[in-house]
PyMOL commands that place a pseudoatom at each C-alpha (Angstrom):
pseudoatom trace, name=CA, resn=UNK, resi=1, chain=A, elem=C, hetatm=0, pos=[233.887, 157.665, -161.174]
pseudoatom trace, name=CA, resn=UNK, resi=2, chain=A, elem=C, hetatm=0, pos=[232.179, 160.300, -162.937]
pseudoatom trace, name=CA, resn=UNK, resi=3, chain=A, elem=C, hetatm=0, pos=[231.958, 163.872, -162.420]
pseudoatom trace, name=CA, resn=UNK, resi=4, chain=A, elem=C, hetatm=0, pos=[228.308, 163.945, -161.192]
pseudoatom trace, name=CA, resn=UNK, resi=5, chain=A, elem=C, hetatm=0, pos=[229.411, 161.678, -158.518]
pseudoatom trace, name=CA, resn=UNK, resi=6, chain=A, elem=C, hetatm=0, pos=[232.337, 163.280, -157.468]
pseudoatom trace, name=CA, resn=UNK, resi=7, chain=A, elem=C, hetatm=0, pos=[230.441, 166.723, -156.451]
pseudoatom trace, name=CA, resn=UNK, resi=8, chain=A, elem=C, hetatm=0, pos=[228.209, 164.469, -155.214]
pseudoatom trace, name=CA, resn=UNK, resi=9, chain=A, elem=C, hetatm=0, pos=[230.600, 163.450, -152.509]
pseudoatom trace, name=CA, resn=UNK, resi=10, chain=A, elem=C, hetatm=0, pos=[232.463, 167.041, -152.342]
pseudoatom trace, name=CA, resn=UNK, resi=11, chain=A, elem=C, hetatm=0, pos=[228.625, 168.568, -151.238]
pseudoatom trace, name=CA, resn=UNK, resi=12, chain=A, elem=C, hetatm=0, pos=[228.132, 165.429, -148.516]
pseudoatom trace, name=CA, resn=UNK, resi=13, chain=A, elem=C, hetatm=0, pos=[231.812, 166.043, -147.768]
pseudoatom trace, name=CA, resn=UNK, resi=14, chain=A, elem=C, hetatm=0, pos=[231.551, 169.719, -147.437]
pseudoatom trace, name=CA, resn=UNK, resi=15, chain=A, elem=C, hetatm=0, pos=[227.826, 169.516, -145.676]
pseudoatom trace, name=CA, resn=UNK, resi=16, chain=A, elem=C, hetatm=0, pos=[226.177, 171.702, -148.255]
pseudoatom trace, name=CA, resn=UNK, resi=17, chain=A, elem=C, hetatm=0, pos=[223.129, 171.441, -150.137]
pseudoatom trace, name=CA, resn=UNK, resi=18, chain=A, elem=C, hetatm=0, pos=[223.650, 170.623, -153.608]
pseudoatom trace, name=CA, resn=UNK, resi=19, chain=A, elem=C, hetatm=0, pos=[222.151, 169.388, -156.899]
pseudoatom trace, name=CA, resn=UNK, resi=20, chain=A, elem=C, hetatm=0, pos=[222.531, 168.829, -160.112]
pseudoatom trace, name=CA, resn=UNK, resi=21, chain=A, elem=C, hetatm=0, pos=[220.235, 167.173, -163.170]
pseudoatom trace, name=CA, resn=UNK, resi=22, chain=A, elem=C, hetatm=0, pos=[219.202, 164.145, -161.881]
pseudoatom trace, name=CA, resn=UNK, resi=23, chain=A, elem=C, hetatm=0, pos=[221.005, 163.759, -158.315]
pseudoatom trace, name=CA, resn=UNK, resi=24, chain=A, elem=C, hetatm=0, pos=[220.743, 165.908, -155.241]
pseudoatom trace, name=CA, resn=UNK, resi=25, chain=A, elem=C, hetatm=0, pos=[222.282, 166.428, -151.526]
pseudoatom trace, name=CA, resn=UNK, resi=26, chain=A, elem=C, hetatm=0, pos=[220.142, 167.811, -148.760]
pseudoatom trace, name=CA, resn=UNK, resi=27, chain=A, elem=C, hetatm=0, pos=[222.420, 168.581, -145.164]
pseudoatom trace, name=CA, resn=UNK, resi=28, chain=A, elem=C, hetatm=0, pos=[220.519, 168.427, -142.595]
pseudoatom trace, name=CA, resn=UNK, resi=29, chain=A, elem=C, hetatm=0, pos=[222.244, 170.748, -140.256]
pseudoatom trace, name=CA, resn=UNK, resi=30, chain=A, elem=C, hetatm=0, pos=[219.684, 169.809, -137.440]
pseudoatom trace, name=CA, resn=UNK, resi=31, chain=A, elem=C, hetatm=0, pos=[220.299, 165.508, -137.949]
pseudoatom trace, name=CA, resn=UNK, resi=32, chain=A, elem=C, hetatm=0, pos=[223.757, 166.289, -138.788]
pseudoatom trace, name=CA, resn=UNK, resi=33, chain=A, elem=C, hetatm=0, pos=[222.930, 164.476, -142.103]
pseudoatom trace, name=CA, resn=UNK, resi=34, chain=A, elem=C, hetatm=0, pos=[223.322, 164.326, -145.655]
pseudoatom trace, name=CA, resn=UNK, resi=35, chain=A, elem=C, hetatm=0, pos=[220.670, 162.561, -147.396]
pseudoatom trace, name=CA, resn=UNK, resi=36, chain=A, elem=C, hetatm=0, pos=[220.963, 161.636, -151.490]
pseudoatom trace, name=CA, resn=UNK, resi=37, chain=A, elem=C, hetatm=0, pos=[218.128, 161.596, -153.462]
pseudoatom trace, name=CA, resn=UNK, resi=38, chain=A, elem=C, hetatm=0, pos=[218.539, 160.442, -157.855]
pseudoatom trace, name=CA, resn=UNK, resi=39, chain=A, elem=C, hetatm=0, pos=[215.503, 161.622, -159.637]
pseudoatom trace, name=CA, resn=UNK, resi=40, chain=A, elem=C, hetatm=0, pos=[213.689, 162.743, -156.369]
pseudoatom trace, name=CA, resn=UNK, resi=41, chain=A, elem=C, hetatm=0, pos=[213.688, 158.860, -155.072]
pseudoatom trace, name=CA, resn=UNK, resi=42, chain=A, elem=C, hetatm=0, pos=[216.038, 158.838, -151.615]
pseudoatom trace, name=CA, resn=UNK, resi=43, chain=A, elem=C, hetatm=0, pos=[219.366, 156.253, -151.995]
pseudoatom trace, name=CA, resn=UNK, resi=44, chain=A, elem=C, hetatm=0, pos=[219.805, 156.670, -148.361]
pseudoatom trace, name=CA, resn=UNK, resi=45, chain=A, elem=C, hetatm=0, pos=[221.323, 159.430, -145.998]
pseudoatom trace, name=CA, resn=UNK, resi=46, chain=A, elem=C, hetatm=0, pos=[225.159, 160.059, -144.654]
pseudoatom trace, name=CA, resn=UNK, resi=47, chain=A, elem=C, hetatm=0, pos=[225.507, 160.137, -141.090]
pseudoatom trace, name=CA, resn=UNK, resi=48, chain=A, elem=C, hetatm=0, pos=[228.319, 163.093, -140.604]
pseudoatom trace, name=CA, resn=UNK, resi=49, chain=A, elem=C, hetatm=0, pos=[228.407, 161.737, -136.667]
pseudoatom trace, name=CA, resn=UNK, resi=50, chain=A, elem=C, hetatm=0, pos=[229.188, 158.291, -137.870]
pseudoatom trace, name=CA, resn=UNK, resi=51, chain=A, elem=C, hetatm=0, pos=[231.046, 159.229, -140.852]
pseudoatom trace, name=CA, resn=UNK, resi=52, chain=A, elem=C, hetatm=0, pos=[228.354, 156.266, -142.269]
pseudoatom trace, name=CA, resn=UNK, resi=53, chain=A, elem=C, hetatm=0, pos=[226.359, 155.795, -145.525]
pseudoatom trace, name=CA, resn=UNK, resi=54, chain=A, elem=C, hetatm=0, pos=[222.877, 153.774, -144.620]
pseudoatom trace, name=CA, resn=UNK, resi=55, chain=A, elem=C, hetatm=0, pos=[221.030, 152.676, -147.755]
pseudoatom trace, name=CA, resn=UNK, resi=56, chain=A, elem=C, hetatm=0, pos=[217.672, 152.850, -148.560]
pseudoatom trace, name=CA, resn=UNK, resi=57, chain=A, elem=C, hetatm=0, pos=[216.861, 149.374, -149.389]
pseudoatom trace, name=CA, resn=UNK, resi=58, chain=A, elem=C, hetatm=0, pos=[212.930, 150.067, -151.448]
pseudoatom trace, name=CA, resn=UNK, resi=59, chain=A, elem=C, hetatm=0, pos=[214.601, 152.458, -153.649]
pseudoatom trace, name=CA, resn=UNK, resi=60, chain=A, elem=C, hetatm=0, pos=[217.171, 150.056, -155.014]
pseudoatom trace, name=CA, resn=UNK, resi=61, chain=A, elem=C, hetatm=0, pos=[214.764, 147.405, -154.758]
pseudoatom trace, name=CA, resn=UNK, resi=62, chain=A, elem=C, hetatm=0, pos=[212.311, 149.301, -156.965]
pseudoatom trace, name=CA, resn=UNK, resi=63, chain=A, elem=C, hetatm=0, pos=[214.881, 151.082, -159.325]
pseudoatom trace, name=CA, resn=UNK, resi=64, chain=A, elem=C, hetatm=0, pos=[218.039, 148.485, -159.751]
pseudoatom trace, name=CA, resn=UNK, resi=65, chain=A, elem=C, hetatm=0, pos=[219.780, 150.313, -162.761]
pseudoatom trace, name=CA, resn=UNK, resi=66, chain=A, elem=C, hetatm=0, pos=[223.259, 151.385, -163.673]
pseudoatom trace, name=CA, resn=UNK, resi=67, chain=A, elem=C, hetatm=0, pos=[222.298, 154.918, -163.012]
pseudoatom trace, name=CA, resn=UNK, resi=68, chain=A, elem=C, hetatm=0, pos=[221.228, 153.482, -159.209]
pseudoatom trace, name=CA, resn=UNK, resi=69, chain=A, elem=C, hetatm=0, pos=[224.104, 151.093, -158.935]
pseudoatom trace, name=CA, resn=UNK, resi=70, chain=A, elem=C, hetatm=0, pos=[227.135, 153.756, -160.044]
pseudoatom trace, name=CA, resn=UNK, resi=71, chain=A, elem=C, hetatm=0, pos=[225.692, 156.259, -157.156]
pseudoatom trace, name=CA, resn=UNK, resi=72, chain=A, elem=C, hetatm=0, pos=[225.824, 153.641, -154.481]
pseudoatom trace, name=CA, resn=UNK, resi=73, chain=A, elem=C, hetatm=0, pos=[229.032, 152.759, -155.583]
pseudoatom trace, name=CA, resn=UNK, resi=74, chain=A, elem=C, hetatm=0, pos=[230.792, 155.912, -155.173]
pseudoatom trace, name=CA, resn=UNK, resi=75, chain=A, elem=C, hetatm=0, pos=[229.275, 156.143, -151.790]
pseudoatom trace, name=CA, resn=UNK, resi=76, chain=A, elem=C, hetatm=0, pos=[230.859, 152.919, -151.200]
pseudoatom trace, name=CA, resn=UNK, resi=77, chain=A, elem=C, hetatm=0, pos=[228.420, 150.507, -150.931]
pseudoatom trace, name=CA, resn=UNK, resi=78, chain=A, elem=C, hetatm=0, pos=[228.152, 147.022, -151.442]
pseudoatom trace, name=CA, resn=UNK, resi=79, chain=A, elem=C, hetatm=0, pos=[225.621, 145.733, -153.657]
for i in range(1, 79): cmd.bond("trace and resi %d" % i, "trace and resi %d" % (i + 1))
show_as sticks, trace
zoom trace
C-alpha cells in the first residue's frame, strides 16, 4: 500500500479532514461521514455509523485507472 493511501485511511480513521496532492478526505461531522475525493472526482464516502465504504460507481466508470483502482483497494473494495 502506499503512503498516500495509508494517511488516507489514518484521516477517515481519525475523522479529520485531510488532503494531500491528488487525494482528499472531507468528515462530515454532521452525516457522520468521510467522503474521498482523487483529483476532485468523489470515489465514494465512509459511513463512520456503519463502519462501511459505499462506492461511487460513475467515477470508476468514467476514470478506471491504476491511480482509481489502488485507492479503492486500500479502502477495501472489490473491483
Amino acid at each position: 500500500m502506499r503512503k498516500i493511501e495509508q494517511q488516507m485511511l489514518e484521516a477517515i480513521k481519525a475523522k479529520k479532514t485531510w488532503s494531500h496532492n491528488n487525494t482528499a478526505v472531507i468528515y462530515d461531522k454532521v452525516c457522520n461521514k468521510s467522503y474521498v475525493f482523487l483529483h476532485g472526482n468523489q470515489l465514494g464516502w465512509y459511513n463512520h455509523a456503519k463502519c462501511d465504504f459505499v462506492m461511487w460507481r460513475p467515477t470508476y466508470e468514467k476514470w478506471p485507472t491504476r491511480t482509481t483502482k489502488s485507492r479503492l483497494r486500500a479502502l477495501e473494495v472489490r473491483i
